[in-house]
C-alpha positions in Angstrom: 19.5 148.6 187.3 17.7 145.6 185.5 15.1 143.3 186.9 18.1 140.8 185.7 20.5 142.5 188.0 18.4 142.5 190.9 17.6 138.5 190.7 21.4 137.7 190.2 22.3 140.0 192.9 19.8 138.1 195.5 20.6 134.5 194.1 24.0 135.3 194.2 24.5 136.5 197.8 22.4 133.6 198.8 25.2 131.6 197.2 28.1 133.2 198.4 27.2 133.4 202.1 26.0 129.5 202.3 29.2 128.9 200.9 31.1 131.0 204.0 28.5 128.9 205.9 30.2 125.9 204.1 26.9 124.1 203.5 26.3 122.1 200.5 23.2 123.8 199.8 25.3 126.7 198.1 25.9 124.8 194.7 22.8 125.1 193.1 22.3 128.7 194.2 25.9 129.4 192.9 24.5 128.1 189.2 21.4 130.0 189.2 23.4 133.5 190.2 26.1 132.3 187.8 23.5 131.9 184.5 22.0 135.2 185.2 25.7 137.2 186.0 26.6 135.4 182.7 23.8 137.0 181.0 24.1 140.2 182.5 28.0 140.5 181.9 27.9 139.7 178.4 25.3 142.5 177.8 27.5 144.6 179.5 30.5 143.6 177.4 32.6 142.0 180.8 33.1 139.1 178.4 35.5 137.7 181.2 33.4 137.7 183.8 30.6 136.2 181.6 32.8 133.0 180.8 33.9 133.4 184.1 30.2 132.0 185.0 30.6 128.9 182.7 33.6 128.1 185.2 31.4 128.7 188.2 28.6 126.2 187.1 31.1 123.3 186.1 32.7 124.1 190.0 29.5 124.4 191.3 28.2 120.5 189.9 31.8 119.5 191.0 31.7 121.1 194.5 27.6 119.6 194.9 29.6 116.0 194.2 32.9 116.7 196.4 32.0 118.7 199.4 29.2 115.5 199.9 25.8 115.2 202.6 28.1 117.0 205.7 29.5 120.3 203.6 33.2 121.9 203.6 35.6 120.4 205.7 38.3 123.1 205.3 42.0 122.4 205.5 45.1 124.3 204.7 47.1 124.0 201.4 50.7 123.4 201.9 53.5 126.5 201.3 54.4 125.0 197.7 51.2 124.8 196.7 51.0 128.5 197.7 53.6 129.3 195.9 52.6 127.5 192.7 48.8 129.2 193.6 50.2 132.6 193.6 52.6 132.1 190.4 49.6 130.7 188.5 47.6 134.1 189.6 50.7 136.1 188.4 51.2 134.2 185.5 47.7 133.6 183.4 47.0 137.3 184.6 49.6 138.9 182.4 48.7 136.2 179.7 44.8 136.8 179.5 45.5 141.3 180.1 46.3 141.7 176.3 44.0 139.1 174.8 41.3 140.9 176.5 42.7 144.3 175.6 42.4 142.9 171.8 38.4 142.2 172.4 37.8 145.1 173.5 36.3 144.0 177.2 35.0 146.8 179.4 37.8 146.4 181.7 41.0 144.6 181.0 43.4 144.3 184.0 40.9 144.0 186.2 39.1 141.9 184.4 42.5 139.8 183.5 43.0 139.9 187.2 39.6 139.1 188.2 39.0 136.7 186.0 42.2 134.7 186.9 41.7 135.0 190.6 38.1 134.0 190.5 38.4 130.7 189.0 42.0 129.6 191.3 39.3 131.0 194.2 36.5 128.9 193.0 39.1 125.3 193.1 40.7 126.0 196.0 36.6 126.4 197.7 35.7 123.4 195.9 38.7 121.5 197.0 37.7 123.0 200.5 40.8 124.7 201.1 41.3 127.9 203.7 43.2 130.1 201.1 40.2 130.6 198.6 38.6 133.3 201.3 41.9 135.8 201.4 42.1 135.1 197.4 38.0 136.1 197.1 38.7 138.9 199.3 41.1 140.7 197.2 39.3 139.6 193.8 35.5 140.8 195.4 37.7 144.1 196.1 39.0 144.6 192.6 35.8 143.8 191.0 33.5 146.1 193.4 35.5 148.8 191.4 35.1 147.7 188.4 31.6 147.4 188.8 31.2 150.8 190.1 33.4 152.3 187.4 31.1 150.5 184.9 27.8 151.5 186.6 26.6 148.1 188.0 25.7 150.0 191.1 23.6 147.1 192.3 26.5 144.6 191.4 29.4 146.8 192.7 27.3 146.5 196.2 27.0 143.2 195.9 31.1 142.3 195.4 31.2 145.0 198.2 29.1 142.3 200.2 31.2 139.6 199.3 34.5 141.2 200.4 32.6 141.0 204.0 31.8 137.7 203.4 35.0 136.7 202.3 36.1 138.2 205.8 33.4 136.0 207.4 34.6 133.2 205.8 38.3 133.8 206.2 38.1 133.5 209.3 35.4 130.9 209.8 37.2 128.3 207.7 40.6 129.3 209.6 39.1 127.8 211.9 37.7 124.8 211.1 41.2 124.3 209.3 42.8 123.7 211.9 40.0 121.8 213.7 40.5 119.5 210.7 43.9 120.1 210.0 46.3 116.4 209.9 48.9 116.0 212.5 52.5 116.3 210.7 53.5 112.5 211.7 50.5 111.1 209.6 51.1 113.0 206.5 
């Protein structure tokens, strides 16, 4: 466990659970955890999840700009887009598994898996939409393994937090979906 490790674990569950909160406030937190996970992850050789950070600062600057003054106003995505959502996840995760396999990352499916996941996850939150807390759920769950697996103790704890989180926000955001959900006859 790394002084590095330690300082992107406590940025980045500052970050995660102001997100759940659905405060503004998150975004720059999410880019300071995000340049030190990148850092650690490429030492580490989890060259997925290190890109994976470059994705979570440019949603970070766009979710600062588009969740605005107020924070998340959650709503639902409709069942196509759930269905497109899901096929996407399917889809770019058996496309990215061999390229990574051909790298030689740490952790391929996972990470292929992870990686994918994590970035649909990341939109749907920025576009402040319910479904990204049962997507991070699963993905925080997958990657506490990997983590372990790969002896990120500290890191592997910290996904662990994020699945309860995720939970946390699940549920919080179900509600406030349908608080700000739109009645079917002014769609």
């Amino acid at each position: 466990m790394s002084a590095l490790e330690i300082a992107a674990f406590l940025i980045s569950l500052v970050a995660v659970t102001l997100g759940a909160l659905g405060m503004r406030f998150a975004w720059p937190w999410w880019v300071t955890g995000s340049v030190l996970y990148g850092a650690l992850f490429y030492q580490s050789e989890y060259y997925a999840s290190a890109l994976l950070q470059l994705v979570f600062i440019a949603a970070a600057i766009w979710g600062w700009i588009g969740w605005g003054k107020e924070g998340a106003k959650p709503r639902y995505s409709k069942n196509n887009e759930r269905i497109i959502i899901a096929t996407v996840l399917i889809l770019a995760t058996l496309i990215l598994y061999p390229v990574l396999i051909d790298i030689g990352a740490t952790s391929s499916l996972i990470e292929a898996f992870g990686f994918t996941g994590s970035v649909i996850a990341q939109v749907l939150m920025v576009l402040q939409r319910f479904e990204a807390w049962p997507l991070w759920l699963v993905v925080d769950l997958a990657y506490t393994y990997q983590y372990f697996k790969g002896e990120l103790y500290l890191t592997s704890a910290l996904y662990l937090i994020f699945s309860v989180i995720a939970v946390f926000g699940w549920v919080r955001w179900q509600k406030e979906s349908k608080v700000n959900a739109v009645p079917n006859f002014i769609k």
